[in-house]
C-alpha positions as CSV (number, residue, x, y, z in Angstrom):
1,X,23.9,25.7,-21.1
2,X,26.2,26.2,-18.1
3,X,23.8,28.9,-15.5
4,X,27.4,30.4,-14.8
5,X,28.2,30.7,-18.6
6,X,25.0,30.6,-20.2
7,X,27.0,32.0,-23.4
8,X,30.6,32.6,-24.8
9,X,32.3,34.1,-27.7
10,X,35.4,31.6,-27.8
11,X,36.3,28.0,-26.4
12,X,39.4,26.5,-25.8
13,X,40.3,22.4,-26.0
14,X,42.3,20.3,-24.1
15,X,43.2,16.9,-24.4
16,X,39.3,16.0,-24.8
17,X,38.3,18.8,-22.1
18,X,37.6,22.6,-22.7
19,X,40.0,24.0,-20.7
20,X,38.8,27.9,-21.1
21,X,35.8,30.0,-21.9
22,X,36.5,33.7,-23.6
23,X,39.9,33.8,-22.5
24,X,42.8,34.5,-24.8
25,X,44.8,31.4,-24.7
26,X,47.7,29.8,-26.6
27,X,46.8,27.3,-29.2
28,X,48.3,25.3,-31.8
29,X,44.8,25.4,-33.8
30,X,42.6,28.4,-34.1
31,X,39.1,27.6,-36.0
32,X,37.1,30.3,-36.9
33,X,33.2,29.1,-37.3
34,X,32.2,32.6,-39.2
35,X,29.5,33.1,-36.7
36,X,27.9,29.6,-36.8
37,X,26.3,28.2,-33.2
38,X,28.4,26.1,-31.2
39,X,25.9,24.0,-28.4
40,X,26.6,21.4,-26.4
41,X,26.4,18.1,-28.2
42,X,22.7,16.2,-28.0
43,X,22.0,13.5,-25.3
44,X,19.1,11.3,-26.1
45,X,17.8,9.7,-22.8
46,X,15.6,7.2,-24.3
47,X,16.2,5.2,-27.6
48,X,16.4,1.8,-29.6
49,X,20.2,2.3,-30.8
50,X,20.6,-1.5,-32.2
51,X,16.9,-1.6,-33.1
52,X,17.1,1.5,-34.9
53,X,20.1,-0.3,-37.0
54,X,18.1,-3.3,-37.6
55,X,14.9,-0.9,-38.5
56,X,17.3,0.2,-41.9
57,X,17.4,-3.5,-43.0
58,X,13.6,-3.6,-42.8
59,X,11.0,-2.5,-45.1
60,X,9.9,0.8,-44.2
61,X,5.9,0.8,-43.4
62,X,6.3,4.4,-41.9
63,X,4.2,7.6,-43.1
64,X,4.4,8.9,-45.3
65,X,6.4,6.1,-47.2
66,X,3.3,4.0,-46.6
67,X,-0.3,6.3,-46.9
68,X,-2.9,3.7,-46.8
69,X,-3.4,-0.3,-46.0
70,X,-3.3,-0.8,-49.5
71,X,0.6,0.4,-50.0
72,X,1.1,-1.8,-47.2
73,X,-0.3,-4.8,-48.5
74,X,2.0,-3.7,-52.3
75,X,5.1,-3.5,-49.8
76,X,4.6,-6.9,-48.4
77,X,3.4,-8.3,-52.5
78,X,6.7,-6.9,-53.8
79,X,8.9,-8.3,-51.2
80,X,7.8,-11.7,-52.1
81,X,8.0,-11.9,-55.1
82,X,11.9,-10.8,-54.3
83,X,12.7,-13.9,-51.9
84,X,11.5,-17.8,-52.0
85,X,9.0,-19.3,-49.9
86,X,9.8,-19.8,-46.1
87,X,11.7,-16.9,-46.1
88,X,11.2,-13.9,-43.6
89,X,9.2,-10.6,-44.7
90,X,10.1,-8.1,-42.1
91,X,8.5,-4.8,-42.2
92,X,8.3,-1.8,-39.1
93,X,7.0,1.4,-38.6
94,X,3.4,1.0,-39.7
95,X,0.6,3.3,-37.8
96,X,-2.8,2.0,-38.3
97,X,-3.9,5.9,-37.6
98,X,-2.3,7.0,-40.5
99,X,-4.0,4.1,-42.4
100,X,-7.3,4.9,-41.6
101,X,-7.7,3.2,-38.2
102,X,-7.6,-0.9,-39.4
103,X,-4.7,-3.1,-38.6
104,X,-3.4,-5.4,-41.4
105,X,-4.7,-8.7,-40.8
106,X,-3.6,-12.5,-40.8
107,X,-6.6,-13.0,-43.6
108,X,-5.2,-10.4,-46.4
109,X,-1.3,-11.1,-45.6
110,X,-2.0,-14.6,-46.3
111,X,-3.9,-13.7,-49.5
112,X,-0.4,-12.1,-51.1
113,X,2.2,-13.9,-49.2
114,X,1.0,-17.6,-47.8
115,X,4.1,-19.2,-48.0
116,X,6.1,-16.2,-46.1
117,X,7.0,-15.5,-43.3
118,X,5.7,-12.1,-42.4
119,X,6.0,-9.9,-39.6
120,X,5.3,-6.4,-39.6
121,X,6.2,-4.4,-36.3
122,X,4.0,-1.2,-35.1
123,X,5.7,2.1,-34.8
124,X,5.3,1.9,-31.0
125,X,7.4,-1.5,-30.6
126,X,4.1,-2.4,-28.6
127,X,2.3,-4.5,-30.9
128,X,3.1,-6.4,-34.5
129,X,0.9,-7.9,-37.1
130,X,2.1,-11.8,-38.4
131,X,0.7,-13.9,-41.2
132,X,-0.8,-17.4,-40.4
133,X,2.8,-19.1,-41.7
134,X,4.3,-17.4,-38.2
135,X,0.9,-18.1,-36.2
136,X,1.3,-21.7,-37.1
137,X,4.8,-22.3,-36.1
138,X,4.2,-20.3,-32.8
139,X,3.0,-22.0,-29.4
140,X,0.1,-20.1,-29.0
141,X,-0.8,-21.9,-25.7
142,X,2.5,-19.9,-24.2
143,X,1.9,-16.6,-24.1
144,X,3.9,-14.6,-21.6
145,X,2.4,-12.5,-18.6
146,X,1.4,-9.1,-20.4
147,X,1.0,-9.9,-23.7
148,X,-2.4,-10.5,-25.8
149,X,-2.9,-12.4,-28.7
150,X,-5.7,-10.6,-30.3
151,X,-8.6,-13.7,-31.7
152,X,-11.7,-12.3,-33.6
153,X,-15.5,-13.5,-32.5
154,X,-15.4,-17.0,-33.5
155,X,-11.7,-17.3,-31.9
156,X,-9.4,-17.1,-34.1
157,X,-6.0,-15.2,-33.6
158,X,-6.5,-12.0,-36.4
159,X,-2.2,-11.8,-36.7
160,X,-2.5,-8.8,-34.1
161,X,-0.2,-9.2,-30.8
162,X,0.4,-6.6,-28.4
163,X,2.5,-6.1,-25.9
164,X,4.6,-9.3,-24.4
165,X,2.9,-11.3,-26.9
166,X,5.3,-10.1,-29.4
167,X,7.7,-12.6,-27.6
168,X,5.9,-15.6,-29.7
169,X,7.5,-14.3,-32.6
170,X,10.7,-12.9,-31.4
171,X,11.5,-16.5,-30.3
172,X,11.7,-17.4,-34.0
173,X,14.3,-15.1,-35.3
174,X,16.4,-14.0,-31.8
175,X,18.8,-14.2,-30.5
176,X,20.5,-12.1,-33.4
177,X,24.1,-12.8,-33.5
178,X,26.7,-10.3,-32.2
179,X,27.9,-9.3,-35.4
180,X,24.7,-8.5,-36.8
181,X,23.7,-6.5,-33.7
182,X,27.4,-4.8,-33.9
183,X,26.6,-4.1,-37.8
184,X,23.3,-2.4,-37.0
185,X,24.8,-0.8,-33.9
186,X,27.4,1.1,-35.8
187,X,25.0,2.0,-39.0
188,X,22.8,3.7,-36.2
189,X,25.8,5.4,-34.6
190,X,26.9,7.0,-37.3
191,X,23.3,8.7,-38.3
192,X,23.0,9.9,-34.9
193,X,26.3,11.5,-35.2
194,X,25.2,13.7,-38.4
195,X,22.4,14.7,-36.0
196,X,24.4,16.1,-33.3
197,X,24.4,13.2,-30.7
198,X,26.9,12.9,-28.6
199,X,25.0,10.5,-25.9
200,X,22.2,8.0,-25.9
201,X,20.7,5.8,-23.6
202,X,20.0,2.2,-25.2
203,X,16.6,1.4,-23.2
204,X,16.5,-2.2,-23.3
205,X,19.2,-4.5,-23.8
206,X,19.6,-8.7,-22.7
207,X,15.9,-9.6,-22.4
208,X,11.8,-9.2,-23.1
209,X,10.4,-8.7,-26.4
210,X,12.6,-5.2,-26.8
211,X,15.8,-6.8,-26.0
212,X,17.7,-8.5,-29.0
213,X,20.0,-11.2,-27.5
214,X,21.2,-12.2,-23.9
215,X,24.5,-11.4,-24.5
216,X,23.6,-7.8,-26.5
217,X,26.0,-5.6,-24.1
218,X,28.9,-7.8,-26.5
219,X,28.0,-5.9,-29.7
220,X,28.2,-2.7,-28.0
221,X,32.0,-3.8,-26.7
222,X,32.8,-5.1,-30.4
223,X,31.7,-1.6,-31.9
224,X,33.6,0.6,-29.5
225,X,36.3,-1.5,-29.8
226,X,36.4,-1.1,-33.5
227,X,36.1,2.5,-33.1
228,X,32.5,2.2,-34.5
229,X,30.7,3.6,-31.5
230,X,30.7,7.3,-32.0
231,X,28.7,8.6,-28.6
232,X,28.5,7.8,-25.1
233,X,26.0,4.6,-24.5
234,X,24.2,3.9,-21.3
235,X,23.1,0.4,-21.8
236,X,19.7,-0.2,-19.6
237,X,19.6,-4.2,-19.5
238,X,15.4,-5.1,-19.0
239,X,14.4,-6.3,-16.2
240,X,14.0,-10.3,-17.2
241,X,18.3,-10.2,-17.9
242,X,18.5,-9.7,-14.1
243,X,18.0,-11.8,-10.7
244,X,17.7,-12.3,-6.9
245,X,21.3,-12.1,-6.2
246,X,22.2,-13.0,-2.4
247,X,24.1,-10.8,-1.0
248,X,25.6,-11.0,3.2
249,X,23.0,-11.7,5.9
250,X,23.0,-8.3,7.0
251,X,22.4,-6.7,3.5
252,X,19.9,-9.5,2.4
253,X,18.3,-10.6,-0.7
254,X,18.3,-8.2,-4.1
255,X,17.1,-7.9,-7.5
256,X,20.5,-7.9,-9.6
257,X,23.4,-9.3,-12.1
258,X,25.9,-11.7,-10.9
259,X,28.9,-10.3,-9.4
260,X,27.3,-7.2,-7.9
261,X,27.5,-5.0,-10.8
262,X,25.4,-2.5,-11.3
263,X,24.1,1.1,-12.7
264,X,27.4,3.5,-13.3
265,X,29.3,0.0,-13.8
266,X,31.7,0.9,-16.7
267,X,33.6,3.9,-18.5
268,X,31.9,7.0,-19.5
269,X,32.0,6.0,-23.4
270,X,29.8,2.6,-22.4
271,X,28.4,2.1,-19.2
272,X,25.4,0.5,-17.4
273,X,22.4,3.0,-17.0
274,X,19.4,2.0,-15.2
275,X,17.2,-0.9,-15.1
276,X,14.5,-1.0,-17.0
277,X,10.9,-2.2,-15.9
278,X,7.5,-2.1,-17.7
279,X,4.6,-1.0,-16.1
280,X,1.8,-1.4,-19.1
281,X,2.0,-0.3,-23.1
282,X,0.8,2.5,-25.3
283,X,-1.6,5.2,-25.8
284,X,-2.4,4.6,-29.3
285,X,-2.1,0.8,-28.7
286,X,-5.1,1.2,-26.3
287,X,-2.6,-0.7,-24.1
288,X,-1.9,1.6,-21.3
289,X,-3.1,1.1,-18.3
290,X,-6.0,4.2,-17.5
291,X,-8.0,5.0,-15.3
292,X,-11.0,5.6,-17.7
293,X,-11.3,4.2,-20.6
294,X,-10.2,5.6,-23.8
295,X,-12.1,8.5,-25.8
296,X,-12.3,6.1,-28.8
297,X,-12.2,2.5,-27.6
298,X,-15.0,1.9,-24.8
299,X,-14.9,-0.4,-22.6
300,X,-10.9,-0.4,-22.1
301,X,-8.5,0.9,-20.0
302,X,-6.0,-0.5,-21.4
303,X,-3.9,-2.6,-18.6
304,X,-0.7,-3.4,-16.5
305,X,1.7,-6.1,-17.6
306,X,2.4,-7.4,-13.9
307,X,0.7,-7.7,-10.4
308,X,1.4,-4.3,-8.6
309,X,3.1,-6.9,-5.9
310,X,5.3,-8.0,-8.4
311,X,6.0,-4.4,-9.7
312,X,7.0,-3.8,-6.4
313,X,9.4,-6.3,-5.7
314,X,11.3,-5.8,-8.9
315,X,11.7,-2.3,-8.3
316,X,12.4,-2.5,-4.1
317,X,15.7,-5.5,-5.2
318,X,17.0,-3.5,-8.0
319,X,16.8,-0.3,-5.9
320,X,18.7,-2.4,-3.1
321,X,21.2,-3.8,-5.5
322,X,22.4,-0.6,-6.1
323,X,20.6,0.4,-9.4
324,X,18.8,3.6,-10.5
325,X,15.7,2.1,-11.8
326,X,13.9,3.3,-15.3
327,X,10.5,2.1,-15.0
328,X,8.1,2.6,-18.3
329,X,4.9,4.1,-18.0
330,X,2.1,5.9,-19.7
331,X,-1.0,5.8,-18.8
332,X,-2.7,7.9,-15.9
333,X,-2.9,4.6,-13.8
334,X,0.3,3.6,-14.4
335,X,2.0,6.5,-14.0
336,X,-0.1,7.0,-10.5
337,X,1.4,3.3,-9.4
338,X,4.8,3.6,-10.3
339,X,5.2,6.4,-8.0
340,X,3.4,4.7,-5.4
341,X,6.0,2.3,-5.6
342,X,8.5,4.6,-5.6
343,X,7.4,6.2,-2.6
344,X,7.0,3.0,-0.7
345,X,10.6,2.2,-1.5
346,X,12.3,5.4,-0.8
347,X,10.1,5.8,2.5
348,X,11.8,2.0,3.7
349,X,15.0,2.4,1.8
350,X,15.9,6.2,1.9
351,X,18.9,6.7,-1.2
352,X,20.9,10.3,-2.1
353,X,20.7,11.1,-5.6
354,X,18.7,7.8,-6.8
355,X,17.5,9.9,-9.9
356,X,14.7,6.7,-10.6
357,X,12.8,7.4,-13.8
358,X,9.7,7.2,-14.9
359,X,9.9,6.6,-19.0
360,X,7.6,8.4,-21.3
361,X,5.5,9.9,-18.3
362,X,2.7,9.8,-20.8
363,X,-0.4,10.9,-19.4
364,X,0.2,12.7,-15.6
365,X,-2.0,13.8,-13.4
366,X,-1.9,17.4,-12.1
367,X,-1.7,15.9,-8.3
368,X,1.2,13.4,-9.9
369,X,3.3,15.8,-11.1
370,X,4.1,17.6,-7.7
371,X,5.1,13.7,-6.1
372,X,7.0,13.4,-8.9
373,X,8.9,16.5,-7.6
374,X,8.4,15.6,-4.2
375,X,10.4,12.4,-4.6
376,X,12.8,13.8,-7.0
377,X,12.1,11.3,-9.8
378,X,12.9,12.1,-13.4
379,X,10.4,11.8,-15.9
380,X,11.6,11.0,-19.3
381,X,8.9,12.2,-22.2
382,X,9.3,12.4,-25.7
383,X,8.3,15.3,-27.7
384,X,8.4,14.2,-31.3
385,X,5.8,12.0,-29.9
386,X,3.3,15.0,-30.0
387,X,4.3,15.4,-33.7
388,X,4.2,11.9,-35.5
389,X,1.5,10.3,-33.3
390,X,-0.4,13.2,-31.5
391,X,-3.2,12.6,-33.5
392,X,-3.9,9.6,-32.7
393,X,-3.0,10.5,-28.6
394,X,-5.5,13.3,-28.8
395,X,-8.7,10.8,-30.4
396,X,-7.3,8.0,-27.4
397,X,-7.3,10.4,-24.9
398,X,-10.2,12.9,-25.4
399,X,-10.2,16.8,-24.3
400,X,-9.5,16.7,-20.4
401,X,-6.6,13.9,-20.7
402,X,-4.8,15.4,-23.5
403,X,-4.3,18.5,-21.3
404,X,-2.3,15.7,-19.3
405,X,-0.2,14.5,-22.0
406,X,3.5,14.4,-22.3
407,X,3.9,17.5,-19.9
408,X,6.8,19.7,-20.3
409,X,6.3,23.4,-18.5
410,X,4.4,21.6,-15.5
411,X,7.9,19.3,-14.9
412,X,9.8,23.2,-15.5
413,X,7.3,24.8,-12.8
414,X,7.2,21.9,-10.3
415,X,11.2,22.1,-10.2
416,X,11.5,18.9,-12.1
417,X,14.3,18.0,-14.5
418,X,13.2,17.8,-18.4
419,X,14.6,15.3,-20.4
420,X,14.9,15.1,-24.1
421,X,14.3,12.1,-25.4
422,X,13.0,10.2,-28.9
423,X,12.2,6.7,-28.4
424,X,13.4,6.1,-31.4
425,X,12.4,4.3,-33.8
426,X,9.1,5.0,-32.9
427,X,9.8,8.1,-34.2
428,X,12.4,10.0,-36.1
429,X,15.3,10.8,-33.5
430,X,16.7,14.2,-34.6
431,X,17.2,15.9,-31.4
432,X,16.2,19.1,-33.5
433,X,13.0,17.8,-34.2
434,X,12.1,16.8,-30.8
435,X,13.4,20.5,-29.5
436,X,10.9,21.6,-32.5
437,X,8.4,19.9,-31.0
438,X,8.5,20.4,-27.4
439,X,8.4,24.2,-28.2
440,X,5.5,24.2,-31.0
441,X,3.5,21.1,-29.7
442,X,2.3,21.2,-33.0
443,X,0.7,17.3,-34.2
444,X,1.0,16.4,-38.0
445,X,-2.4,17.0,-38.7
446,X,-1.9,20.6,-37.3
447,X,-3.8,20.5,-33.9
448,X,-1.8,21.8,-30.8
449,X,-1.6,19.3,-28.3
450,X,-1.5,20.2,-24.4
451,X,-0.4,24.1,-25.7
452,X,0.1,25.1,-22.2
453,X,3.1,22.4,-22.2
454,X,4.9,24.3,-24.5
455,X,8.7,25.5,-23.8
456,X,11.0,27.9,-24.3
457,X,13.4,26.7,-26.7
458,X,16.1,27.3,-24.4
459,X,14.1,25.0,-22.0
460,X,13.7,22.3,-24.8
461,X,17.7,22.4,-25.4
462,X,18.7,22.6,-22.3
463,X,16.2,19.2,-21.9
464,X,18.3,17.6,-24.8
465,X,22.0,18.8,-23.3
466,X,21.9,18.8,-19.5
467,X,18.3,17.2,-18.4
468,X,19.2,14.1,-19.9
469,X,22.9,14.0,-19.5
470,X,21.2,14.5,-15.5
471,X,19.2,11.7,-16.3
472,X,22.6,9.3,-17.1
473,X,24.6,10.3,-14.3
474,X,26.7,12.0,-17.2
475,X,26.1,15.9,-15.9
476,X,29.3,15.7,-14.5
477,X,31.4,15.5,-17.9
478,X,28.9,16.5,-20.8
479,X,25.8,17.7,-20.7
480,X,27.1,21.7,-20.6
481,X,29.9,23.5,-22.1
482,X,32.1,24.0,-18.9
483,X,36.0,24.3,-18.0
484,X,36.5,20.5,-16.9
485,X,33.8,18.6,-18.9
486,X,34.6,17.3,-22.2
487,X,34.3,19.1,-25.2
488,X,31.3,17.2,-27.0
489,X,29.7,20.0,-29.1
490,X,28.0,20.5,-32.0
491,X,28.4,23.2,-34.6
492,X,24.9,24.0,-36.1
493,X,24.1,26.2,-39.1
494,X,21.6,28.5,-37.5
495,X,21.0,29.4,-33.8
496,X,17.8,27.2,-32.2
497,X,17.3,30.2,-29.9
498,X,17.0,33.1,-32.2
499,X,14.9,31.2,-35.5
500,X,11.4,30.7,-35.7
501,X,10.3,27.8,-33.9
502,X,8.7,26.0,-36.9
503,X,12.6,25.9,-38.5
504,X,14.3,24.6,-35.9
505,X,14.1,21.3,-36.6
506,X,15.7,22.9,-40.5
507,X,18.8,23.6,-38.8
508,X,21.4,22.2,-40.2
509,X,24.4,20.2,-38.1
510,X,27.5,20.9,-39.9
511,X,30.1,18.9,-37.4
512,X,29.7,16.7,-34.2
513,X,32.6,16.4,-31.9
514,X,33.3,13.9,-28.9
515,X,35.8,14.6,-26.5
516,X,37.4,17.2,-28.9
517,X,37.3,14.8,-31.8
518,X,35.0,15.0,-35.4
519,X,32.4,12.5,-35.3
520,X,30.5,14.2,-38.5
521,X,31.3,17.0,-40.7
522,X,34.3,19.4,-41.1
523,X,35.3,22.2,-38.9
């Protein structure tokens, strides 16, 4: 994907490092692929890693595993009839779109499991549905800033919480222990490596309701060290693990971790990445903060999770502390206010190469998109998106908005750098799949979605190599096949540029390498 190189015949390997393109060098090994496609190894700029591990050990409540409310309700039946009463029913992935538009409720899951405790998580990780065993032993009278517990007319809470809320539950079960989180760490790690990822960004370590334990960074240590960490990990801790740190008198107050440390902090196989603030929720949660309300919920806009004061501040002392900041948003509004923020502090506090983001980018106003440029911010969408949930985006959003939504060739035309990203385990992670999708912007129900969006497929890899290894501060060893980087590849059974779009995300990966070295498959 190197613009000097874009393509070579033959590549030589170093000590990690490719050391020559289509040159005729001595080697002690010589492996002949028979024609297959060597790329540069996948980077995902925004996922779950130890979530995904932990998502393996739940029941799965995705579609199409799980096609109506009914299934769901089975799912949850079965499991307790397996375990004895008090003990935890943990289920994830459900999407009330592909269920015909209801939530479960409090009412039904205590029908079939009233002496359980059940909590069912959302495929967005922005809302969860508990039974009335987890309501009662939760302090409903302390819900954090942001979060919602949802009551119906006469008051009472209907098991649905969005957003922060989530935290009244999370309270019950986390911290998870540092084994566990290195156990689901490494059974993540190794599925991503038969996918062709070399590089991930873990959004959302040490705090909030999408952290899993203060001391998280630990597990990621434990599985490295065990040689059970197979890519490079940029670990983004969430805003609440950080604080005002004083620093001299003349460099004042910041927003930070004790001892100064900050983004880049680390080795280029684990390292912190950026700090991660939320700005507001989810398009098909009806929790993102718009401008006008949503096609098919009237009446809402959805909302922020903070004062824009606050937002401000956060973002202003980890910018002065040094950090790139990663600050989620995806509705209109929010997007619109995060780069006012952004401007504000880059107009006080001028930085080189700050590379904030903006996470998911969801919804982006023509006019936003060229300050996004302008301030040389890096939006950081996910394509797959378009294909598991676009549906349920498009009846959220309405005609005019989805036009809007999760832009790709607008970011290419305005000079911006595309990302490739899957927030998973929202939704399945295969970087093939997202390329798939950012090209076809095909939904699951078959409607295009924002068609003028679409990409080249070399665009969409080159989103999944270099944008996001750009994204990482990790462009300058991965990211590209060049002389000097290391050799993180992967060997793939068919060429993404040359098959038909629809197939791409077929492809198989026959091997994954880091730094020279097999990760999955055979050469």
């Amino acid at each position: 994907m190197s613009d000097a190189h874009p393509r070579a015949e033959s590549l030589a390997v170093l000590n990690g490092r490719v050391v020559a393109l289509d040159e005729d060098v001595p080697a002690a090994r010589t492996v002949d692929l028979g024609g297959r496609t060597v790329v540069p190894g996948f980077h995902d700029a925004h996922n779950h890693m130890a979530m995904s591990g932990m998502r393996l050990r739940e029941i799965d409540l995705s579609y199409p595993a799980i096609r109506t409310l009914d299934e769901l309700y089975d799912a949850v039946k079965r499991a307790a009839a397996e375990i004895g009463p008090g003990e935890w029913i943990i289920g994830s992935g459900y999407d009330q779109n592909k269920l015909g538009g209801d939530h479960p409720t409090r009412a039904r899951l205590d029908e079939i499991a009233p002496r359980h405790l059940v909590w069912l998580k959302h495929t967005s990780g922005h809302m969860c549905v508990v039974g009335g065993a987890v309501l009662d032993a939760a302090d409903l009278d302390a819900v954090p800033e942001g979060g919602v517990v949802v009551r119906d007319d006469e008051g009472v809470p209907t098991g649905l919480l969005l957003e922060q809320a989530q935290e009244l539950v999370q309270r019950m079960v986390k911290p998870y222990s540092t084994g566990v989180l290195t156990e689901c760490i490494a059974a993540a790690s190794t599925q991503y490596a038969a996918e062709g990822l070399v590089a991930v960004t873990e959004c959302g370590v040490g705090g909030g309701w999408v952290g899993n334990s203060p001391v998280e960074a630990a597990a990621y240590q434990r599985a490295l060290a065990e040689g059970r960490l197979l890519q490079r990990v940029s670990l983004m801790p969430v805003s609440d693990a950080l604080h005002e740190v004083e620093r001299s008198e003349d460099e004042g107050s910041a927003y930070g971790m004790d001892l100064g440390v900050h983004t880049g902090f680390g080795s280029d196989r684990l390292r912190l990445g950026a700090m991660k603030v939320f700005s507001d929720g989810s398009l098909i949660g009806h929790t993102a903060a718009m401008f006008e309300p949503f096609a098919n919920s009237p009446g809402n806009s959805g909302f922020l999770q903070d004062e824009v004061e606050n937002l401000r501040d956060m973002i202003l002392g980890a910018h002065l502390a040094g950090w790139q900041v990663a600050t989620h948003a995806i509705g209109d509004r929010a997007v619109s206010t995060v780069i006012d923020i952004y401007s504000e502090v880059l107009a006080e506090y001028p930085r080189e190469n700050h590379r904030h983001r903006i996470e998911h980018c969801g919804v982006c106003r023509p006019e936003d998109v060229e300050r996004i440029a302008a301030l040389g911010l890096v939006p950081t969408p996910q394509g797959r998106f378009i294909t598991e949930i676009g549906d349920g985006m498009i009846e959220a959003l309405g005609p005019e908005r989805t036009a809007w939504c999760y832009r790709g060739q607008s970011f290419l035309d305005a000079g911006v750098t595309l990302t490739g990203s899957s927030d998973r385990p929202v939704v399945l992670g295969a970087p093939l799949l997202g390329i798939q999708a950012m090209v076809t912007r095909r939904t699951s129900g078959g409607q295009l979605l924002a068609a003028d969006e679409a990409v080249s497929a070399y665009d969409a890899l080159r989103a999944y190599t270099l944008g996001s290894a750009y994204a990482s501060f990790l462009d300058d060893v991965s990211g590209s096949l060049e002389v000097g980087k290391y050799a993180d590849l992967v060997v793939l059974g068919a060429d993404p540029l040359e098959v038909d779009p629809e197939t791409i995300g077929e492809i198989t990966v026959d091997a994954t390498l880091l730094a020279g070295e097999l990760t999955h498959g055979e050469l």
